[in-house]
N, C-alpha and C positions, 0 to 999 in steps of 0.2 A: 495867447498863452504866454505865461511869463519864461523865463530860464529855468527858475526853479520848478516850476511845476512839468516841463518839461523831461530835465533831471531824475524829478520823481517819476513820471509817466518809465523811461527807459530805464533807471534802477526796478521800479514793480514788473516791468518786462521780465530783465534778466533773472528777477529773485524767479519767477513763474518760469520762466526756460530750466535753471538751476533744480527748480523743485519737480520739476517736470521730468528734467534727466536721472535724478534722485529717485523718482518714484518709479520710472521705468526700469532701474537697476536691482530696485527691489524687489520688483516684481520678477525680473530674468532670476533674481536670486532663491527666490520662493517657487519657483517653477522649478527650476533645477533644483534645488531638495526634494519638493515634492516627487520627482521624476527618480532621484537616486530614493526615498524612500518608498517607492512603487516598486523600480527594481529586487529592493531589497526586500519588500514584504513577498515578492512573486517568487526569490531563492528559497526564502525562510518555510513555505508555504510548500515547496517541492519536496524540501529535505522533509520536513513532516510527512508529507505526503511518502515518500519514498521508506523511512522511519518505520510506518505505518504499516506499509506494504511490507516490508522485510518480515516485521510482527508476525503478521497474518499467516504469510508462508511457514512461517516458522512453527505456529499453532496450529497447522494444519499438515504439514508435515508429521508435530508430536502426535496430533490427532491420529491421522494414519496408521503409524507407524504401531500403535497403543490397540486400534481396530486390526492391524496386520496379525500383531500377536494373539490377537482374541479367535480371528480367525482360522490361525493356524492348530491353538490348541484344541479351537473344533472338531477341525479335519481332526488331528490324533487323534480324541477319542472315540469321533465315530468312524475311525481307520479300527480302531481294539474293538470297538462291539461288533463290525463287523466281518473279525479275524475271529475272536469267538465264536461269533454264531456258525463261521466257517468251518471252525474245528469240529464243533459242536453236531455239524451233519458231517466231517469227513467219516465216523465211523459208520456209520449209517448208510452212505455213498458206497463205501468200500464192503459193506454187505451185501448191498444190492448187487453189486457189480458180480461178488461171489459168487451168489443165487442163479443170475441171470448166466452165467459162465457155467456155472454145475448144470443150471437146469436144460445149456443147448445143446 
């Protein structure tokens, strides 16, 4: 083999080591984005998550709170119907009790 072709052999060497290192750097490089942009999708994806959640209690909460009132105005009224109906036999009650006092 001549010098020159020799030359060439060991320059195509170094250019392939060069391009070899080259391409391994890019690769560490694309790794590590990829890896900061996995971290980042896995924050992005909690705060929604968490976002989401806050929402929910919050709606469920109003919900409650909307069903508390409903219920309460319940109880009132059927607190009065059955103050009415109470009065409604108090004098009736207080008859009887007369009667049965006179009659002993």
């Amino acid at each position: 083999m001549s010098l020159e072709a020799v030359k060439q052999v060991t320059q195509a060497e170094e250019q392939g080591r060069a391009q070899k290192a080259q391409a391994d750097q890019e690769a560490k490089r694309l790794v590590a984005e990829a890896e900061k942009a996995g971290r980042q999708a896995v924050l992005d994806a909690q705060a929604k998550a968490e976002a989401e959640v806050r929402q929910m209690i919050a709606e469920a909460e109003q919900s409650a709170s909307g069903d508390m009132a409903r219920i309460r105005e319940k109880a009132a009224a059927d607190a009065d119907q059955l103050r009415k109906q109470a009065e409604g036999r108090l004098e009736e009650a207080a008859s009887l009790i007369v009667r049965k006092v006179v009659d002993a």
